[in-house]
Backbone of each chain as ProteinMPNN parsed JSONL, in Angstrom:
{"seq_chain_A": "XXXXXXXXXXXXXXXXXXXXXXXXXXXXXXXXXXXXXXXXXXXXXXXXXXXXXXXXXXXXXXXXXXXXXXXXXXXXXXXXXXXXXXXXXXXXXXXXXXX", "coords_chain_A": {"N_chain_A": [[158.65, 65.843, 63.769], [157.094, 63.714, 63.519], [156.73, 62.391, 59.921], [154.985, 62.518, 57.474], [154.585, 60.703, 54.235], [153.292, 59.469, 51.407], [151.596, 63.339, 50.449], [149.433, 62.915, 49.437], [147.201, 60.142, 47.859], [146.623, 58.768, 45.072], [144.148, 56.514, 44.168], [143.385, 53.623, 41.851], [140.505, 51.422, 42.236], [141.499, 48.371, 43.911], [144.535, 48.614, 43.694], [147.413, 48.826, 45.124], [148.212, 50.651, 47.89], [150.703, 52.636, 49.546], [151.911, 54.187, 52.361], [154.03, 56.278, 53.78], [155.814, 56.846, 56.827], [158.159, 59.099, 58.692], [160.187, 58.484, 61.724], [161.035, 59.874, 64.826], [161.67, 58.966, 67.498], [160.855, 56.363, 69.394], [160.465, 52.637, 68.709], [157.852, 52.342, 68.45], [154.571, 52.623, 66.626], [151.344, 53.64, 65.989], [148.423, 53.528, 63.743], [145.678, 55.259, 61.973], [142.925, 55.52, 60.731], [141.039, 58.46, 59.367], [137.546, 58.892, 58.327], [135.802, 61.346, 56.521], [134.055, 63.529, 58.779], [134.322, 61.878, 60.838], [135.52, 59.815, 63.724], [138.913, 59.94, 64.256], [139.893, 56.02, 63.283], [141.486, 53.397, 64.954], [144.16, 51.582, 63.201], [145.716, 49.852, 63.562], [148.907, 48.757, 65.706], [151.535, 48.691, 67.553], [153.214, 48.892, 66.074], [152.517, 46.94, 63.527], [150.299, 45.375, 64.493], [147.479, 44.481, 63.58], [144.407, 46.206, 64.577], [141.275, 45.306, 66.491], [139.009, 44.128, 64.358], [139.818, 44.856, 62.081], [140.285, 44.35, 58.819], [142.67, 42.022, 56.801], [143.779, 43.186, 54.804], [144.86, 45.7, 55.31], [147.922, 46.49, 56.606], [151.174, 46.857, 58.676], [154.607, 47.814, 59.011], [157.914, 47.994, 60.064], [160.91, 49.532, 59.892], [163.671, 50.264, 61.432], [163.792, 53.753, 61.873], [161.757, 54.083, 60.056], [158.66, 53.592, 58.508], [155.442, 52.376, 57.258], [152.69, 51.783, 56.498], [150.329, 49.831, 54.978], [147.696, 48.776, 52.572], [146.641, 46.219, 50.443], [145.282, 46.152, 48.501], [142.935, 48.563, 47.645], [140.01, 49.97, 48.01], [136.97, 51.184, 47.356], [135.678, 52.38, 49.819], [137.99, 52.756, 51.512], [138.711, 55.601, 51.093], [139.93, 58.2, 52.497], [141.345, 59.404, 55.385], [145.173, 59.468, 56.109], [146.982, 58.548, 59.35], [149.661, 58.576, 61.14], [150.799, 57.723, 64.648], [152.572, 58.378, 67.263], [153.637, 58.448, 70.756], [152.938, 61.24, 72.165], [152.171, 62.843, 69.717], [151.138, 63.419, 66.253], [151.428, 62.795, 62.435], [151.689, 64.614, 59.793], [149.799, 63.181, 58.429], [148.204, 61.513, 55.355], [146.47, 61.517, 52.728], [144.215, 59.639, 50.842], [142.562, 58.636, 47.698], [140.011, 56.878, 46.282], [139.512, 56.117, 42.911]], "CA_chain_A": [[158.762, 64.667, 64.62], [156.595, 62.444, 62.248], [156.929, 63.032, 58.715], [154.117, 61.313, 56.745], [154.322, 61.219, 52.907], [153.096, 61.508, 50.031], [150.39, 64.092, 51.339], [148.136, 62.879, 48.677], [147.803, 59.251, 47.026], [144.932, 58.662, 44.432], [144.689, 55.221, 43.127], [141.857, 53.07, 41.663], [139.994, 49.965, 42.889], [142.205, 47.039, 43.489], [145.663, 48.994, 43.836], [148.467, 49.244, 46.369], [148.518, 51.746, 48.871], [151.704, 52.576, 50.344], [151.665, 55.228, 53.198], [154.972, 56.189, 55.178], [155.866, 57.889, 58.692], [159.147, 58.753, 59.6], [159.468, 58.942, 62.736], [162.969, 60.03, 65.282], [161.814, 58.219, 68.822], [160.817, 54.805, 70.366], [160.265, 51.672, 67.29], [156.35, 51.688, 68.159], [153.515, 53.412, 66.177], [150.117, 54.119, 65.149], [148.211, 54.073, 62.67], [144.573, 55.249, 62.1], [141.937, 56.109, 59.608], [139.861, 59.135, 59.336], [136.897, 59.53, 57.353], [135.071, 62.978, 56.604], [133.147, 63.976, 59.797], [134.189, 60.878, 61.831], [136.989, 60.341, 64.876], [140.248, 58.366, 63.46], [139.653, 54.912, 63.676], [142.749, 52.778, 65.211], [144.066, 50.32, 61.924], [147.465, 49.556, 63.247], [149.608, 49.463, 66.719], [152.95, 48.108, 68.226], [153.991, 49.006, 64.038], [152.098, 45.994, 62.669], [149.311, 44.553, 64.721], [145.887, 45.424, 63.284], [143.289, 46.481, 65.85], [140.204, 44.127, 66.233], [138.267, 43.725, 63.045], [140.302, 45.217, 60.987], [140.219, 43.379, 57.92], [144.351, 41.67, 56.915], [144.331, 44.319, 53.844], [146.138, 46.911, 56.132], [149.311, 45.675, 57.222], [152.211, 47.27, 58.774], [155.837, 47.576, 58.497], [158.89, 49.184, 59.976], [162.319, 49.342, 59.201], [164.45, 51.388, 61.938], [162.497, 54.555, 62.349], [160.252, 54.308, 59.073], [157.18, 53.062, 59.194], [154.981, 51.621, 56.406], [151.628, 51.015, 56.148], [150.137, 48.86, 53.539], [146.707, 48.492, 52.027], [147.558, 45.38, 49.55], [143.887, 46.418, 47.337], [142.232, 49.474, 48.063], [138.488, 49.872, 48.341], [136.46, 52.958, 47.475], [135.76, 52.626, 51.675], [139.29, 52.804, 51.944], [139.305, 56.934, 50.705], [140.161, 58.639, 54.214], [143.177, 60.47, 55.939], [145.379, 58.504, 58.001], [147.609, 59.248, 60.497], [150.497, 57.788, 61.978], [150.92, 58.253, 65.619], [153.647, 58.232, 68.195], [153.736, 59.123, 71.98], [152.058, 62.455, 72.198], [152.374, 63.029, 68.357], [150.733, 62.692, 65.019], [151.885, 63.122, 61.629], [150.287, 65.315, 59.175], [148.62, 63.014, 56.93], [148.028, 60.899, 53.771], [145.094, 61.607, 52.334], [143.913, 58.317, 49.588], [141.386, 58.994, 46.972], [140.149, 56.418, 45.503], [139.141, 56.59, 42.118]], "C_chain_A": [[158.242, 63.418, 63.911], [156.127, 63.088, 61.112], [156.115, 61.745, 57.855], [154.158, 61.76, 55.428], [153.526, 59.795, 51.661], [151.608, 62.085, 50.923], [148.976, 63.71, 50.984], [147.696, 61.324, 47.947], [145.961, 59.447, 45.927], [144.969, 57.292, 43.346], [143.222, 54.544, 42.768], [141.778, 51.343, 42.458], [140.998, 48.846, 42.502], [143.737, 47.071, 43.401], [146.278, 48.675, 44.992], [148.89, 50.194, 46.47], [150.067, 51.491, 49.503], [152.455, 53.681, 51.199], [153.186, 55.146, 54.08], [155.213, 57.079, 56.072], [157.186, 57.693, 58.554], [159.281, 59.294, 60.808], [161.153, 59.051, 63.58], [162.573, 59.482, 66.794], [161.592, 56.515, 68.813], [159.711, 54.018, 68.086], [158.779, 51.345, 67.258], [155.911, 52.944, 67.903], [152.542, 52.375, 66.038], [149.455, 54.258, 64.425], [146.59, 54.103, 62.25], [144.207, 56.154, 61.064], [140.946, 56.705, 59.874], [139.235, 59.489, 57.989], [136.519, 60.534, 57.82], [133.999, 62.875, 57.896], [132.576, 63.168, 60.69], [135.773, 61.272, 62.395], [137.57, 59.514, 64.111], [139.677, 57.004, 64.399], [141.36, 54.395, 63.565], [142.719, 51.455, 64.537], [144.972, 49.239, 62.836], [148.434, 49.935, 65.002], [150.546, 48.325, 66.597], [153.633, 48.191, 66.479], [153.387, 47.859, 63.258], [151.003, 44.828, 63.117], [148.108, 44.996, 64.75], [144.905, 44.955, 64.639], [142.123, 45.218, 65.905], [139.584, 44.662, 65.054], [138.569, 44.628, 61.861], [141.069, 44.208, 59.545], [142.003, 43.251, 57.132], [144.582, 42.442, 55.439], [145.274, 45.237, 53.992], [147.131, 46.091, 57.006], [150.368, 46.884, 57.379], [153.464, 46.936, 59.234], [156.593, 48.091, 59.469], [160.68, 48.657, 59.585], [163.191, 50.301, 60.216], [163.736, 52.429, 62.228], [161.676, 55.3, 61.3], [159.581, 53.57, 59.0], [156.45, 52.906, 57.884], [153.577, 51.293, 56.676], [151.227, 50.812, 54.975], [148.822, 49.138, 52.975], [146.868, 47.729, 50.418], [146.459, 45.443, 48.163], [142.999, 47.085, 47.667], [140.749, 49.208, 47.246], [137.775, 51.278, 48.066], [135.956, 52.95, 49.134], [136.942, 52.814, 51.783], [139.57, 54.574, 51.666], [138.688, 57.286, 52.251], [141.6, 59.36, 53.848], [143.889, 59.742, 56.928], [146.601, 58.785, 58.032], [148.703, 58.357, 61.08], [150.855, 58.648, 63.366], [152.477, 57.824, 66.523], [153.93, 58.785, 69.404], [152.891, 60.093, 71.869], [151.85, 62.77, 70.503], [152.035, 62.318, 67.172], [151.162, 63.369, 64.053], [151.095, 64.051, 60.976], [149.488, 64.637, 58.32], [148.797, 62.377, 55.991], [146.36, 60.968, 53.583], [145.05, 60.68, 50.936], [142.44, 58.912, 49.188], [141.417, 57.676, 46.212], [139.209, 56.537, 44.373], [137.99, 56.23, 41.817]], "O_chain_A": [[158.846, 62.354, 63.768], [155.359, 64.05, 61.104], [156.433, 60.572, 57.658], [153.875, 62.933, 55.182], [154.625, 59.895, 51.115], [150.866, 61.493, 51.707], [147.904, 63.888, 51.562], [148.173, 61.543, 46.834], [144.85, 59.958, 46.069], [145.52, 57.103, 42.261], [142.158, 54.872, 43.294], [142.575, 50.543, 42.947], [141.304, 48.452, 41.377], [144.361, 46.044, 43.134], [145.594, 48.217, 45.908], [149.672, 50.783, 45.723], [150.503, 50.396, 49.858], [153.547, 54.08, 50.794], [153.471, 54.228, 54.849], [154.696, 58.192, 55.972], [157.644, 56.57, 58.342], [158.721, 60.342, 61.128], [162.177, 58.518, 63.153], [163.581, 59.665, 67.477], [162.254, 55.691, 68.183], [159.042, 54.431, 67.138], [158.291, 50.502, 66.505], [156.304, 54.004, 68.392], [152.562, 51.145, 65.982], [149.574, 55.408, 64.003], [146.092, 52.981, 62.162], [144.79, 57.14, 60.611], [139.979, 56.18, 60.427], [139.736, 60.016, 56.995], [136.63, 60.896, 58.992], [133.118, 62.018, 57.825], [131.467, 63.17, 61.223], [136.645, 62.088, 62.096], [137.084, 58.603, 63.441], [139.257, 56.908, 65.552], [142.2, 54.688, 62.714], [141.962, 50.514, 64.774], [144.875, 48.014, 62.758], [148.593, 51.085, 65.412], [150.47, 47.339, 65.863], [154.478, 47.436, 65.997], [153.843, 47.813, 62.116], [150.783, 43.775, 62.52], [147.619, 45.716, 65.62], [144.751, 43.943, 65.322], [142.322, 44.208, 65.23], [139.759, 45.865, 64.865], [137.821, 45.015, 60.963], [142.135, 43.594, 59.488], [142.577, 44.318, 56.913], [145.684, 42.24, 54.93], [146.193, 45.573, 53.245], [146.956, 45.246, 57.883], [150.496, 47.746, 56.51], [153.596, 45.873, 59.841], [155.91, 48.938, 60.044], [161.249, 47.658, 59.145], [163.454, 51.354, 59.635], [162.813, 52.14, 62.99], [161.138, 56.407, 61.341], [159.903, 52.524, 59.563], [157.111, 53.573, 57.088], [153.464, 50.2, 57.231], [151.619, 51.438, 53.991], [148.877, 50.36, 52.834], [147.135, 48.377, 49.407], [146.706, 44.934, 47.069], [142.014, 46.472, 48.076], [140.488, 48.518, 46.26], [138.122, 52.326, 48.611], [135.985, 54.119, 49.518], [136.917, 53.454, 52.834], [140.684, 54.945, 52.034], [137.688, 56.953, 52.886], [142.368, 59.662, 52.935], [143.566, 59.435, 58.076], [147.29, 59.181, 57.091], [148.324, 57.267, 61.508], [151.124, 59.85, 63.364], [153.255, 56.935, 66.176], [154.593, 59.814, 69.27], [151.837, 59.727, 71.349], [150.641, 62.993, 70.431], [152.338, 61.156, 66.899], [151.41, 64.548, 64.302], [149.978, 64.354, 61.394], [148.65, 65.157, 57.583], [149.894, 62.66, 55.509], [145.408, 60.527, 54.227], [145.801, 60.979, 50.008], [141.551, 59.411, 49.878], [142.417, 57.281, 45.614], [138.104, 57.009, 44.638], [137.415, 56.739, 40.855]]}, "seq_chain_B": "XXXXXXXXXXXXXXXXXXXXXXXXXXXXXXXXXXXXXXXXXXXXXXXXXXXXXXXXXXXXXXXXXXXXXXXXXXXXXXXXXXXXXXXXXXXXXXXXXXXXXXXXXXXXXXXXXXXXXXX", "coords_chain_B": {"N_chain_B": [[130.975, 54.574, 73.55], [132.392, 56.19, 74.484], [131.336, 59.708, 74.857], [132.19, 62.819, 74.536], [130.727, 65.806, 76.129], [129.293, 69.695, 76.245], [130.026, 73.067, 75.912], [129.139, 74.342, 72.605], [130.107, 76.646, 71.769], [132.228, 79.511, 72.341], [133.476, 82.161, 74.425], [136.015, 84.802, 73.119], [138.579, 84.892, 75.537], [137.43, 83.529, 77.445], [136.963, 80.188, 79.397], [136.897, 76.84, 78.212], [135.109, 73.756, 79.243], [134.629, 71.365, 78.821], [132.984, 67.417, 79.248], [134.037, 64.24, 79.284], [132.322, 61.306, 79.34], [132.174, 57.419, 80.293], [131.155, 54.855, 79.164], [130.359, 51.569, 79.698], [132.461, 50.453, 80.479], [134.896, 50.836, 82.845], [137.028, 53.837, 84.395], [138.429, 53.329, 86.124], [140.911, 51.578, 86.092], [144.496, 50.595, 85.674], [145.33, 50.521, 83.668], [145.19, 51.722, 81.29], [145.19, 55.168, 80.423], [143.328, 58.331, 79.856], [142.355, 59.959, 77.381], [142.367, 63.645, 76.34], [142.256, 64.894, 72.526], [142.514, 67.038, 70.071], [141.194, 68.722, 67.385], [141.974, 71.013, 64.268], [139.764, 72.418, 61.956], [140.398, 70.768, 59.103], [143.296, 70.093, 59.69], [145.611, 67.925, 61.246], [145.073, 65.604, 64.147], [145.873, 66.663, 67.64], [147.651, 66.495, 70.463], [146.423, 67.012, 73.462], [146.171, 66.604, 76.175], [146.651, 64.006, 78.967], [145.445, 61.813, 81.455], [145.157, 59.432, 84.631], [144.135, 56.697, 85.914], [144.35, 56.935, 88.489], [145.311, 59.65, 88.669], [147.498, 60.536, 87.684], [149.335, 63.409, 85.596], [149.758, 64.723, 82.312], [150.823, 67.08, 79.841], [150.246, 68.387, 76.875], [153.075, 70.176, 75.86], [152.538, 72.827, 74.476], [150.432, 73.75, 75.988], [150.515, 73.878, 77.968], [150.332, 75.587, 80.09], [147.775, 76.441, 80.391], [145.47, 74.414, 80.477], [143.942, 71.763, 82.118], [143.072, 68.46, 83.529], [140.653, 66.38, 84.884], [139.114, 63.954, 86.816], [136.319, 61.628, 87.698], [135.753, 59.465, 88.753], [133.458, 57.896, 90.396], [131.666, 58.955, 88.732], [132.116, 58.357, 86.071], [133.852, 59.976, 84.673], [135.847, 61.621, 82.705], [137.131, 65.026, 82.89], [138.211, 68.142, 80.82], [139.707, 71.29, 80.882], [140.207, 74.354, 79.597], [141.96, 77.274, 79.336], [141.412, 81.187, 78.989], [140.7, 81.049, 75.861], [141.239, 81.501, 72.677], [140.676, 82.08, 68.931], [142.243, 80.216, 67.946], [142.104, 78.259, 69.602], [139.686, 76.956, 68.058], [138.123, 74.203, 67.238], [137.334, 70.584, 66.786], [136.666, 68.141, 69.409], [138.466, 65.525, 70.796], [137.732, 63.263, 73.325], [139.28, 60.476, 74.395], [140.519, 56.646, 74.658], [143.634, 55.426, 75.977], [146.087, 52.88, 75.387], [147.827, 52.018, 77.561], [151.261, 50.924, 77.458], [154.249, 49.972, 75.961], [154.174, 50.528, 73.739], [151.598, 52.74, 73.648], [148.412, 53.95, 72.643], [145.344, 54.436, 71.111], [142.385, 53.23, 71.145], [140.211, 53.024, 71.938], [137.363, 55.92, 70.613], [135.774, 58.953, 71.257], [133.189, 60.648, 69.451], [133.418, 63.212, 69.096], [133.517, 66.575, 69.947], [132.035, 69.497, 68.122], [133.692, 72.683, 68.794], [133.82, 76.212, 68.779], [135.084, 79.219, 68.886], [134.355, 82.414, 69.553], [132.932, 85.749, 69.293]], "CA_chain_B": [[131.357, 54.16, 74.879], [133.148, 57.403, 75.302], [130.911, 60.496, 74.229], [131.781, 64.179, 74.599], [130.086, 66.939, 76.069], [130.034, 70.458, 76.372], [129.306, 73.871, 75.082], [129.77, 74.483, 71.334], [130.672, 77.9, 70.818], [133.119, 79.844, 73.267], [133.647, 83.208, 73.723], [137.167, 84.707, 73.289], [139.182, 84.625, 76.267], [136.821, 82.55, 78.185], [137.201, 79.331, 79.458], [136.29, 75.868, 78.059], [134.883, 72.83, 80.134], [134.188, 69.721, 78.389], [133.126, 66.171, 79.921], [133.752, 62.657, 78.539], [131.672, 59.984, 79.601], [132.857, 56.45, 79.561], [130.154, 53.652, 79.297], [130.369, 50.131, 79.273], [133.604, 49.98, 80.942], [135.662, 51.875, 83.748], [138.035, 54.527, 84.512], [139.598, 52.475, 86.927], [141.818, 50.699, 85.55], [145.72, 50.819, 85.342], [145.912, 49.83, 82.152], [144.636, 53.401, 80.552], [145.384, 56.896, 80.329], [142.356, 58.941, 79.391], [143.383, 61.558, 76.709], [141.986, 64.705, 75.078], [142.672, 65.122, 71.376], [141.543, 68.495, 69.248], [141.525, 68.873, 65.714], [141.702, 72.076, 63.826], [139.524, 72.198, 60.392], [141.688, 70.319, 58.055], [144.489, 70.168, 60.317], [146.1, 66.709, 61.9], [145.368, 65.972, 65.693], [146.655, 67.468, 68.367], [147.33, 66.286, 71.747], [146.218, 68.054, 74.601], [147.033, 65.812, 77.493], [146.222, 62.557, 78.922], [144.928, 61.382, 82.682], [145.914, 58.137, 84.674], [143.139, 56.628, 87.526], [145.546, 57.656, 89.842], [145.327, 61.289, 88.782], [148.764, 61.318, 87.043], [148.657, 64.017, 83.943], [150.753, 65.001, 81.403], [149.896, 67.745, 79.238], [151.127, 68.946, 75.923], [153.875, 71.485, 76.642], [152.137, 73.971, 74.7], [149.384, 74.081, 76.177], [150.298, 73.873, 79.543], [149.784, 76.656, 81.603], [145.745, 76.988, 80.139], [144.511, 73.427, 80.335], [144.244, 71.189, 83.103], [142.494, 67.505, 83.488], [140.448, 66.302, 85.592], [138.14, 63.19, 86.689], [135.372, 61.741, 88.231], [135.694, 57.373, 88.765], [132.215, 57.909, 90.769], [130.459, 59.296, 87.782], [132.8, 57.387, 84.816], [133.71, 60.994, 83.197], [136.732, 62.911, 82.975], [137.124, 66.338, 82.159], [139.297, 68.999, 80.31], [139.18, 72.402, 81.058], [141.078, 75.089, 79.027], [141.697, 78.739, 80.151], [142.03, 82.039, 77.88], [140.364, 80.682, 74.924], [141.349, 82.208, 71.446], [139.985, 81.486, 67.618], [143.19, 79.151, 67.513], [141.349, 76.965, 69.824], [138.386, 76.622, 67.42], [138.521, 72.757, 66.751], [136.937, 69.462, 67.281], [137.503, 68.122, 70.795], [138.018, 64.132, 70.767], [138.243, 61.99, 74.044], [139.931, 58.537, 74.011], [141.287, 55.993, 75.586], [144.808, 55.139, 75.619], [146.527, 51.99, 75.807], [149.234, 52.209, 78.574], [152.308, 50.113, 77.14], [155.19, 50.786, 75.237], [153.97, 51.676, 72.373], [150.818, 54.211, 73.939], [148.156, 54.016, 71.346], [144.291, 55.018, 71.517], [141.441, 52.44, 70.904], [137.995, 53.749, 71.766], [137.611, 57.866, 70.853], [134.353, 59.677, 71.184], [132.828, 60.741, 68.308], [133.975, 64.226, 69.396], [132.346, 67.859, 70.265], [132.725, 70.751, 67.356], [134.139, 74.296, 69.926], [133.851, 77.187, 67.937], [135.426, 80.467, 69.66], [133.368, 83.694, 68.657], [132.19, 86.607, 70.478]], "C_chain_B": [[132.198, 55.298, 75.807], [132.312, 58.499, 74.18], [131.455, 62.011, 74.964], [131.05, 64.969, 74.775], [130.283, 68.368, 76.698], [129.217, 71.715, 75.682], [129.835, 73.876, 73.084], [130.505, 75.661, 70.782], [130.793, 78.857, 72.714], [133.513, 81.192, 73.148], [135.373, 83.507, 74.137], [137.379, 85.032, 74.981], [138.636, 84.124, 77.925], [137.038, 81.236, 78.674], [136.331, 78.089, 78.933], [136.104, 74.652, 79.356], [134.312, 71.517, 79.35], [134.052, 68.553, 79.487], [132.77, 65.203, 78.756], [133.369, 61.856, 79.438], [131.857, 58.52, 79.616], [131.575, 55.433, 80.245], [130.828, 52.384, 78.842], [131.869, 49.972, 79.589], [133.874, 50.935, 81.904], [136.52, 52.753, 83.787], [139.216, 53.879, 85.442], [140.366, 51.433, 86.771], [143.149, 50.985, 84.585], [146.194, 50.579, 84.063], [145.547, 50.877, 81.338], [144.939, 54.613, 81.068], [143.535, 57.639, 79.351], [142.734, 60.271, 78.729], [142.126, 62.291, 76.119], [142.989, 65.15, 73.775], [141.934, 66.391, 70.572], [142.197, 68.635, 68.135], [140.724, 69.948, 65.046], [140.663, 71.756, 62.882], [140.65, 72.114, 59.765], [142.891, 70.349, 58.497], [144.576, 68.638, 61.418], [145.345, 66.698, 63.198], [146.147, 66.23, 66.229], [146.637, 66.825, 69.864], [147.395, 66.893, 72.673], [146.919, 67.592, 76.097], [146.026, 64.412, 77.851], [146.18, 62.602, 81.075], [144.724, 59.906, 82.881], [144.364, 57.45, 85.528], [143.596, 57.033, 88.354], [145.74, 59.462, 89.742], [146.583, 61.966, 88.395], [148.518, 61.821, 85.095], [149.822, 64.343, 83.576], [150.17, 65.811, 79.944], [150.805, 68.304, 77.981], [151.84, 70.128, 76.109], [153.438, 73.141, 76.14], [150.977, 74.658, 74.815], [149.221, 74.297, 78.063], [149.859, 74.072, 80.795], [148.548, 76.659, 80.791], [145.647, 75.781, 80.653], [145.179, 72.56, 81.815], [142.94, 69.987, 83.078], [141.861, 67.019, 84.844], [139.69, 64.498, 85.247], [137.671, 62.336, 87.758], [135.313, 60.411, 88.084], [134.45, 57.358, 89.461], [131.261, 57.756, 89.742], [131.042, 58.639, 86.269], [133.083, 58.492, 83.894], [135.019, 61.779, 84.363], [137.087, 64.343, 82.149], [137.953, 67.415, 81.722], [138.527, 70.652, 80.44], [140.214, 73.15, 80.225], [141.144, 76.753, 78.627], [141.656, 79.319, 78.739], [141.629, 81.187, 76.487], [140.482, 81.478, 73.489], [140.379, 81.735, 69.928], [141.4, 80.126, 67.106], [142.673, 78.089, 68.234], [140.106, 76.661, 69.338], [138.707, 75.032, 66.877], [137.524, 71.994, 67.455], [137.459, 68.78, 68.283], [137.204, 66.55, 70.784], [138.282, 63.755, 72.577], [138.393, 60.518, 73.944], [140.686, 58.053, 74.956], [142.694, 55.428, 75.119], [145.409, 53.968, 76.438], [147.794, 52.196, 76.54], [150.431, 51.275, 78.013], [153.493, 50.489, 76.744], [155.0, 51.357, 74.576], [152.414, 52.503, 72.563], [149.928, 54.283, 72.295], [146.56, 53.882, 71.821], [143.06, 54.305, 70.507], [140.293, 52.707, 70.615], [138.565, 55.333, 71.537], [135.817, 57.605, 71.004], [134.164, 60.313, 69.6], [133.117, 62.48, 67.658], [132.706, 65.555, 69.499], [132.922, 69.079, 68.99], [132.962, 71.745, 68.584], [134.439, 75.045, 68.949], [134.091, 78.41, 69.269], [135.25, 81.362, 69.18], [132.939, 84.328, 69.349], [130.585, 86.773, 69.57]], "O_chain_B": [[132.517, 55.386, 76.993], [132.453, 58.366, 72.965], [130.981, 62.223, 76.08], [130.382, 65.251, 73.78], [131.176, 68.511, 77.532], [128.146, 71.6, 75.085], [130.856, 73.37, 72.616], [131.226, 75.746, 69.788], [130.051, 78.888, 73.695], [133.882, 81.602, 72.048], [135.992, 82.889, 75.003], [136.405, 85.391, 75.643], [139.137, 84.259, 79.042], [137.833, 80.924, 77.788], [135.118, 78.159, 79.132], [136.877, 74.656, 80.314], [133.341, 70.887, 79.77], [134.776, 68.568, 80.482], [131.928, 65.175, 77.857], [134.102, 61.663, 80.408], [131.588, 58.195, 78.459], [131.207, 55.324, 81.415], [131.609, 52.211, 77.906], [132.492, 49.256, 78.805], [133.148, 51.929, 81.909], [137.222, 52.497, 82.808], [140.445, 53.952, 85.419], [140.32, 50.421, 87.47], [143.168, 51.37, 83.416], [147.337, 50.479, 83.615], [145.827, 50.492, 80.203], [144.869, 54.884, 82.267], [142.965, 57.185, 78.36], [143.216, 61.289, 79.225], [141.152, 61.762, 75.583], [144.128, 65.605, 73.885], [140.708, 66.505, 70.609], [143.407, 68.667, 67.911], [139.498, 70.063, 65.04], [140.512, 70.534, 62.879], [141.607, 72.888, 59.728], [143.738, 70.664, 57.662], [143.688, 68.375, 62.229], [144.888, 67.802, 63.496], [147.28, 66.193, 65.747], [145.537, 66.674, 70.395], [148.462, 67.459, 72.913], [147.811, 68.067, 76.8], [145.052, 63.961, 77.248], [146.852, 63.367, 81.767], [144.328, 59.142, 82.001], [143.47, 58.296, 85.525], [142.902, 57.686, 89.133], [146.196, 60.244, 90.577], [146.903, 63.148, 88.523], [148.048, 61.304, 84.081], [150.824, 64.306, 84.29], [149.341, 65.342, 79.164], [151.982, 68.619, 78.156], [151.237, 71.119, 76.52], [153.665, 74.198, 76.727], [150.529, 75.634, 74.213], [148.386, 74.636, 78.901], [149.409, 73.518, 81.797], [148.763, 77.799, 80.378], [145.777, 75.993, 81.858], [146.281, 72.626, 82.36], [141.849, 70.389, 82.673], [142.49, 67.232, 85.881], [139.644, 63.912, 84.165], [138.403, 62.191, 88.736], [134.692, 60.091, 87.071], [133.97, 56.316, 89.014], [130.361, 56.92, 89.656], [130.206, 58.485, 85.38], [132.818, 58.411, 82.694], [135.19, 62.157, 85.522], [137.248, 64.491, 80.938], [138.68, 67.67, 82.682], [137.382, 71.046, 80.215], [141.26, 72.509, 80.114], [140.463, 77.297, 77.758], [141.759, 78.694, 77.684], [142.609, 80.571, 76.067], [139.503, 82.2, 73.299], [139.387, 81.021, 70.075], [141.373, 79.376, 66.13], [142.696, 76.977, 67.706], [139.336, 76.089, 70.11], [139.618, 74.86, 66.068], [136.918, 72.41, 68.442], [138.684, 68.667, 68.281], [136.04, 66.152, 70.768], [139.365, 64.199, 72.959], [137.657, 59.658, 73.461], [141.335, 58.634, 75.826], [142.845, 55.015, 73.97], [145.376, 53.882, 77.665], [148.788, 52.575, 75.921], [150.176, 50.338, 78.77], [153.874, 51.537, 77.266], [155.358, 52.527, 74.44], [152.001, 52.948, 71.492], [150.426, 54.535, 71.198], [146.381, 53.26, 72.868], [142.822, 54.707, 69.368], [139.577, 52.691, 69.614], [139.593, 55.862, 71.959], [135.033, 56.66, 70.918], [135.073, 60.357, 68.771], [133.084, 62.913, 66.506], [131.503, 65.521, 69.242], [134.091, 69.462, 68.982], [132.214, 71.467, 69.521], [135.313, 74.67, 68.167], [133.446, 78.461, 70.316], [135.91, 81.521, 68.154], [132.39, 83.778, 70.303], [129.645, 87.379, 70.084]]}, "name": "protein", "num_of_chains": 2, "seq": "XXXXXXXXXXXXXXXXXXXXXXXXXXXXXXXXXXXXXXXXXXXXXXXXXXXXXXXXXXXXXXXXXXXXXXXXXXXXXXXXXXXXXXXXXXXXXXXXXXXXXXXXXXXXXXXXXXXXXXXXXXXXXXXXXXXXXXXXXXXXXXXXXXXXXXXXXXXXXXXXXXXXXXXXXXXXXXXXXXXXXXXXXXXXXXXXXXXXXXXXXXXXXXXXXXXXXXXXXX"}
């Protein structure tokens, strides 16, 4: 139902992230960051309007029913797992390492 | 503002009972769905089901027949219960709030409860 890829990214300080969802219902998502042995935090809704104080690094996209999130210069805070959501349904995953 | 509680460790085919708590704001209010979310080890979330103020639920289809929602606008806590408990329901149990709109999307969570199922 939502197909998140790549499963894995690993980039160094100061790169571009580029996380996608596809997704087969309605043109709004989700999109939230979990770190290790915290709840997902909400980056990203209606496909491109970041949550409160989420800093204008994460940006999102869509295109029809793929989906895009951004991070335009990753952060070693930025290594997490995140999630694109949709109605009852979440994807499996991008997991970012950064280096 | 929304914390989890509950037992931690469940025996098999027992039932669970969790309560979420919601501080510093209300349940009453049309503008939210109150959801449970559970996450395996190393496995995505999962949605369990979601609760209205009005008491309308909607529950993941396969979970259906076990689990059932409840809640409590007196005391600011609603609760998930979930029958027949196996080691497949061993997971982290989030509550959150969900934005009612088109696009349905979940703001505050709790910080969540580990449930371990073990005789």
């Amino acid at each position: 139902l939502l197909a998140q890829s790549p499963g894995r990214l690993s980039l160094s300080p100061g790169e571009r992230a580029t996380l996608s969802c596809r997704a087969t219902h309605s043109p709004y998502i989700a999109w939230y960051q979990q770190k290790a042995g915290q709840a997902p935090r909400l980056l990203i809704y209606d496909a491109s309007t970041r949550a409160t104080g989420i800093p204008d690094r994460f940006s999102g996209s869509a295109s029809g029913t793929d989906f895009t999130l951004t991070i335009s210069r990753v952060d070693p805070d930025d290594s997490a797992v995140y999630y694109c959501q949709q109605l009852g349904f979440f994807g499996g995953g991008t997991t970012v390492e950064i280096k | 503002r929304l914390q989890e509680s509950g037992p931690g460790l469940v025996k098999p085919l027992e039932s669970l009972s969790l309560t979420c708590t919601v501080s510093g704001g209300s349940l009453s209010s049309g503008s939210y769905f109150w959801v449970w979310i559970r996450q395996p080890p190393g496995e995505a979330p999962e949605w369990i089901g979601s609760i209205s103020y009005g008491g309308t639920t909607f529950y993941n289809s396969s979970l259906r027949s076990r689990v059932s929602l409840s809640l409590d606008t007196s005391r600011s806590q609603f609760y998930l219960m979930l029958t027949s408990m196996t080691a497949a329901d061993t997971a982290t149990y989030f509550c959150t709030r969900l934005v009612y709109s088109v696009a349905n999307y979940m703001d505050v969570w709790g910080r969540g409860t580990k449930v371990i199922v073990s005789s």
